[in-house]
C-alpha positions in Angstrom: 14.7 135.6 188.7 16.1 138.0 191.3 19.3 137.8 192.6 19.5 137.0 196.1 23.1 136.7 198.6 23.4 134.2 201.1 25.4 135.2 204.2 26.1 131.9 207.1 27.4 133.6 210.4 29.6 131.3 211.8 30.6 132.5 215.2 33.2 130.5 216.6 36.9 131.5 217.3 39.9 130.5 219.0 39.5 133.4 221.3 38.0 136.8 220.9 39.9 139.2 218.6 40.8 142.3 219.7 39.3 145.7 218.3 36.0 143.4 217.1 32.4 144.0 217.8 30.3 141.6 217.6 29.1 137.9 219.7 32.1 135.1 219.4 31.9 132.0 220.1 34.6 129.6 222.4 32.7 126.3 222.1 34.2 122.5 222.0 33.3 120.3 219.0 30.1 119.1 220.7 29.0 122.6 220.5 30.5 123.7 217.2 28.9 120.2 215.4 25.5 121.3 217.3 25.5 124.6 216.0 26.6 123.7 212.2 23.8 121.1 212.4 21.0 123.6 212.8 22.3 125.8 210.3 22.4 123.2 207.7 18.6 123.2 208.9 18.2 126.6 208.2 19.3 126.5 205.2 17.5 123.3 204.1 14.4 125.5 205.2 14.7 128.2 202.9 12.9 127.2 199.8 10.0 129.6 200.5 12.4 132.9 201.2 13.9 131.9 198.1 11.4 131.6 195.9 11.8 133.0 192.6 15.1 133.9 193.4 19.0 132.8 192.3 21.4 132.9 194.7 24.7 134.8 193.1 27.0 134.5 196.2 27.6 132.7 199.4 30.0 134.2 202.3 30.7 132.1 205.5 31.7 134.3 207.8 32.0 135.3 211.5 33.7 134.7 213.7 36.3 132.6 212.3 34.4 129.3 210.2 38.2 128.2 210.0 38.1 126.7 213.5 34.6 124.6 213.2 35.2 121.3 211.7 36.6 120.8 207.6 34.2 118.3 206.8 31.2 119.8 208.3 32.0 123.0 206.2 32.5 121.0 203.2 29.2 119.6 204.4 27.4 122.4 204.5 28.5 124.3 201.5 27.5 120.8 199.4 24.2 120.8 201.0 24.0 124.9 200.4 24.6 124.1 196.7 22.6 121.2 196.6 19.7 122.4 198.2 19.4 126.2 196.9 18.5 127.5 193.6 22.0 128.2 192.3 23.4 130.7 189.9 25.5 128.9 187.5 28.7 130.0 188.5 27.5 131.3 192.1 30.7 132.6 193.9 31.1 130.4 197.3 33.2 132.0 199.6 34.8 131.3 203.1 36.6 133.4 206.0 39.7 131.7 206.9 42.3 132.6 209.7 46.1 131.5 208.7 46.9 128.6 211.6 43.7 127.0 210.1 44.9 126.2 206.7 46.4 123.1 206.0 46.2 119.7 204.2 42.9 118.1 206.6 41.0 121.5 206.4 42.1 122.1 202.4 40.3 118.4 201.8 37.6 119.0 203.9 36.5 122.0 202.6 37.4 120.6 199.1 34.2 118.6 198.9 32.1 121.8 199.3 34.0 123.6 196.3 34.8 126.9 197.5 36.1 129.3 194.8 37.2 132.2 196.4 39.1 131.7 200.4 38.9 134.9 202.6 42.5 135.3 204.1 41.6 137.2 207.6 45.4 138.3 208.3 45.0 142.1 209.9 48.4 143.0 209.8 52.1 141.4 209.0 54.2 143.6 210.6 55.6 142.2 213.8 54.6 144.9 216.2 50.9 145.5 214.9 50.3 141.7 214.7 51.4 141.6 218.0 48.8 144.1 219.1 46.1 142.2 217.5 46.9 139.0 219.2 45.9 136.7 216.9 45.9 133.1 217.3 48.6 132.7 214.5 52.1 134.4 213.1 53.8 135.6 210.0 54.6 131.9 209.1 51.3 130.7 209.9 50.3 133.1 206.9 53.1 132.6 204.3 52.4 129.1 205.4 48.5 129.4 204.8 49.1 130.7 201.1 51.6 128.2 200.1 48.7 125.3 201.0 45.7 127.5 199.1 48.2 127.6 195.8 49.2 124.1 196.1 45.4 123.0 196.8 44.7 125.3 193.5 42.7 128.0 195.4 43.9 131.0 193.8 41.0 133.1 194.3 42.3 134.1 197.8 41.3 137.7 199.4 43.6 139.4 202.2 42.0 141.3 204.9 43.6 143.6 206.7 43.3 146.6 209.8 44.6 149.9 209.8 44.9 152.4 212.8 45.5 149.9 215.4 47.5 151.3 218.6 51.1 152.6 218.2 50.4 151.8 214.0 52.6 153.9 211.9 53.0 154.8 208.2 55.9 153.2 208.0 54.5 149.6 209.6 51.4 149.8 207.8 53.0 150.6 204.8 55.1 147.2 205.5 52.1 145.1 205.8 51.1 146.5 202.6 53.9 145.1 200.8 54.0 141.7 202.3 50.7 141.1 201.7 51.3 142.6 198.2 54.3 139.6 198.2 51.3 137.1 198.7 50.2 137.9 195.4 46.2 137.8 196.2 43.5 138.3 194.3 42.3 141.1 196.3 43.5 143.3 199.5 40.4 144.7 201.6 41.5 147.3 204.2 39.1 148.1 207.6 39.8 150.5 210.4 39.9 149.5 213.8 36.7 149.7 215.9 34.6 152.1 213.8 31.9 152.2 215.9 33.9 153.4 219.3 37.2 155.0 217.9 39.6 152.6 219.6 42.6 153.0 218.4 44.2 156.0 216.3 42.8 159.2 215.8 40.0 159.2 213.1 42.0 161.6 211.1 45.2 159.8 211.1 43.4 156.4 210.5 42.3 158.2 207.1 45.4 159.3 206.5 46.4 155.2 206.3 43.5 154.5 204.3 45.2 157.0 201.8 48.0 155.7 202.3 46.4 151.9 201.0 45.0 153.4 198.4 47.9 155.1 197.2 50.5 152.2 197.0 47.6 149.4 196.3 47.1 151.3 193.1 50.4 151.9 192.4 50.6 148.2 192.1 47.8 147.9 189.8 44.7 147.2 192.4 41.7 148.9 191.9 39.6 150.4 194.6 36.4 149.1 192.7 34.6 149.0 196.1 35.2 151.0 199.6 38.6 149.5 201.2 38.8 147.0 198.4 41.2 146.2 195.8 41.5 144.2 193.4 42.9 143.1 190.5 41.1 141.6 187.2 38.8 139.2 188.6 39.4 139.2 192.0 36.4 141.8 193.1 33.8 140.0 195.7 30.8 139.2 193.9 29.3 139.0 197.3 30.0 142.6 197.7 28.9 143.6 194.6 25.4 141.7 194.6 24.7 143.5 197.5 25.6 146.8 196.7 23.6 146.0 193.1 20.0 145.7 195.0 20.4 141.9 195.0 18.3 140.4 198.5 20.4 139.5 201.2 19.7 136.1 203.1 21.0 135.8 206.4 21.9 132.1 208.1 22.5 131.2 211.8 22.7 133.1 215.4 22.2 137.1 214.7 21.8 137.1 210.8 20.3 139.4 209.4 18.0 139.2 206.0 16.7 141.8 203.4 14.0 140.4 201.0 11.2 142.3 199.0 11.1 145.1 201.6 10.8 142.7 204.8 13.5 142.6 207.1 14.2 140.5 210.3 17.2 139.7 212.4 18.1 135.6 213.7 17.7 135.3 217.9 21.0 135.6 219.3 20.0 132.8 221.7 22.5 129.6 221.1 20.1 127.4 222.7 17.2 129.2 221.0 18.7 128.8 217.7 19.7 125.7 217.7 16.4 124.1 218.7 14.4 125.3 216.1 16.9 126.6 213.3 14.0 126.0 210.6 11.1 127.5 212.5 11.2 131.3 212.4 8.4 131.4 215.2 10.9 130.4 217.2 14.3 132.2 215.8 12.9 135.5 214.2 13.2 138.5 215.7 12.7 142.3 214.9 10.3 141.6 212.0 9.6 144.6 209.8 8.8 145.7 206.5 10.4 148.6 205.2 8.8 151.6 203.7 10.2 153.3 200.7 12.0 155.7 201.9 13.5 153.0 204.2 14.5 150.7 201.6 15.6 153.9 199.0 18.3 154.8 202.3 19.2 151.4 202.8 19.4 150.5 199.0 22.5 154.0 198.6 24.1 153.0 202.0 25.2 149.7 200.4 25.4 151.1 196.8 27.5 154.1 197.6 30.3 151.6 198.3 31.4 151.3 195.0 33.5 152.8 192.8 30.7 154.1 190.6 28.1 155.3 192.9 23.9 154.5 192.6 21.7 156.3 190.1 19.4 158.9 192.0 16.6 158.1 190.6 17.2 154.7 191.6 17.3 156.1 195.8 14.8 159.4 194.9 12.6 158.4 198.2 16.3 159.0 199.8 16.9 162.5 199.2 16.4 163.7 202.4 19.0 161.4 203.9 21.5 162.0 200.5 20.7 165.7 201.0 22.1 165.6 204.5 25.5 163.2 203.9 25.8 166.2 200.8 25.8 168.6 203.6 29.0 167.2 205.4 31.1 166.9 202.2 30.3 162.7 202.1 28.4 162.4 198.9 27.9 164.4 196.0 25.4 164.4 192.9 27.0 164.6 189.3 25.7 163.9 186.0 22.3 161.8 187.7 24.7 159.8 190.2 25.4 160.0 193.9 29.3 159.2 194.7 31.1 159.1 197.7 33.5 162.1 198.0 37.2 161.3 199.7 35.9 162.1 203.2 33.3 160.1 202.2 35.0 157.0 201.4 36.5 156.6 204.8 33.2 158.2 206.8 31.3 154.8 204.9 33.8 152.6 207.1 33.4 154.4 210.4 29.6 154.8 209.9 29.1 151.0 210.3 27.9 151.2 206.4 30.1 148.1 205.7 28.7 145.3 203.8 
């Protein structure tokens, strides 16, 4: 069987964050139940798109899934395992934001089982956090951590952003080391707005990232994807599925899905969606299938993330397009692999590349 990822876009926040791209969500509960409803249609559609398949890894994400009811998460991750053919072992994962963890959302999302939590934090330091604006504080996220250990959620991830406004060495190199204090599983680091250069300059933003790298590892994290590090079995197998060739599944408004060479986006239409969830006549949009060389450029865009590259013969029909990146010092071609050179590895992040 082929392994397949599942990715559920969520899209609701508290308000929307600062240096983000992206549609986001402000609905009440009537809208929030509404929208997690149609999903769970979705997803109990899916048996023919899945067909032959094994799904590895699950990530809800968004937006912030935090804010949408516990039990209707728990819900819908039941149903998602339930429902799905499901790797034994499948890694189920789910974005949080700080303010949102607690005893009621901890049970709620207990009945759906989730073994690895998503920490979306962006900074620690008081002046950065400040800039971000979140809907939470430095408590909120000591706070957060002290509920996941005592709910025995251990696997917990720590997202954080680098180059915001005013961001120095010396604050981000705080951040680091409080979020080091958490004791995660894994630290993933993003820049801020890579696709319009808000923020710091491009060149000092990679200087940070440097800077991550440099004191993550000194701690024992490993950089065993672009931006993330972890320690022993704390890497995302979400991530890694992808970047191994595995199909990508998208659920709810916007998603976007990757199977045997055909590729087609979700409506962003709230009202669209939620009418008819499990009829792609009505929801899918941007219907294509991908040629080779298509699928050879998008296949080494997601591999080149990690640590160890992609096989070239595995992205031949990419050449052209590897060829190019080789030109501007991003990738090079050593001993049959393609790798991503230092400029590279920060270039993948502003490019939009992310998985």
């Amino acid at each position: 069987m082929k392994d397949a990822t599942l990715f559920v876009n969520v899209p609701f926040c508290i308000e929307a964050p600062r240096y983000a791209h992206g549609r986001y969500l402000m609905g009440d509960g009537a809208a929030k139940r509404k929208y997690l409803e149609a999903v769970m249609r979705e997803v109990a559609s899916l048996g023919d798109v899945l067909e032959g398949k094994r799904v590895v890894a699950v990530r809800i994400g968004g937006g912030s899934p935090s804010v949408v009811s516990p039990d209707q998460l728990g819900e819908l991750m039941r149903l998602i395992r339930a429902e799905l053919p499901m790797a034994h072992g499948a890694e189920m994962a789910l974005e949080a934001i700080p303010n949102t963890v607690g005893v009621p959302s901890l049970t709620g999302w207990g009945q759906g089982k989730p073994s690895r939590i998503e920490l979306r934090v962006g900074a620690i330091h008081l002046r950065d956090l400040d800039e971000l604006h979140p809907p939470y504080r430095v408590s909120d996220i000591q706070n957060a951590v002290l509920f996941l250990d005592k709910f025995g959620m251990n696997n917990v991830s720590v997202s954080l952003v680098y180059g915001l406004p005013g961001q120095t060495e010396a604050s981000w190199r705080q951040t680091l080391r409080k979020a080091l204090d958490l004791e995660p599983y894994e630290v993933a680091v993003s820049p801020v707005s890579p696709a319009d250069g808000e923020g710091l300059a491009q060149e000092r933003q990679r200087a940070l990232y440097e800077v991550a790298a440099a004191l993550l590892g000194e701690r024992g994290l490993v950089e065993y994807a672009v931006g993330r590090f972890a320690r022993a079995a704390g890497e995302s197998a979400y991530v890694k599925a992808l970047a191994s060739g595995a199909d990508a599944v998208g659920v709810g408004l916007g998603a976007v899905s990757c199977v045997d060479g055909m590729a087609w986006r979700n409506t962003d239409d709230f009202e669209v969606y939620c009418a008819g969830s499990d009829d792609p006549e009505q929801v899918v949009r941007d219907a294509a299938q991908l040629d080779d060389e298509a699928r050879a450029v998008l296949v080494a865009r997601r591999a080149l993330c990690l640590s160890e590259g992609v096989e070239a013969e595995r992205v031949s029909a990419a050449v052209g397009e590897l060829s190019a990146w080789e030109a501007e010092g991003l990738v090079v071609c050593e001993d049959g692999r393609w790798r991503l050179t230092s400029e590279g590895r920060f270039a993948w992040q502003w490019r939009t590349w992310a998985l």
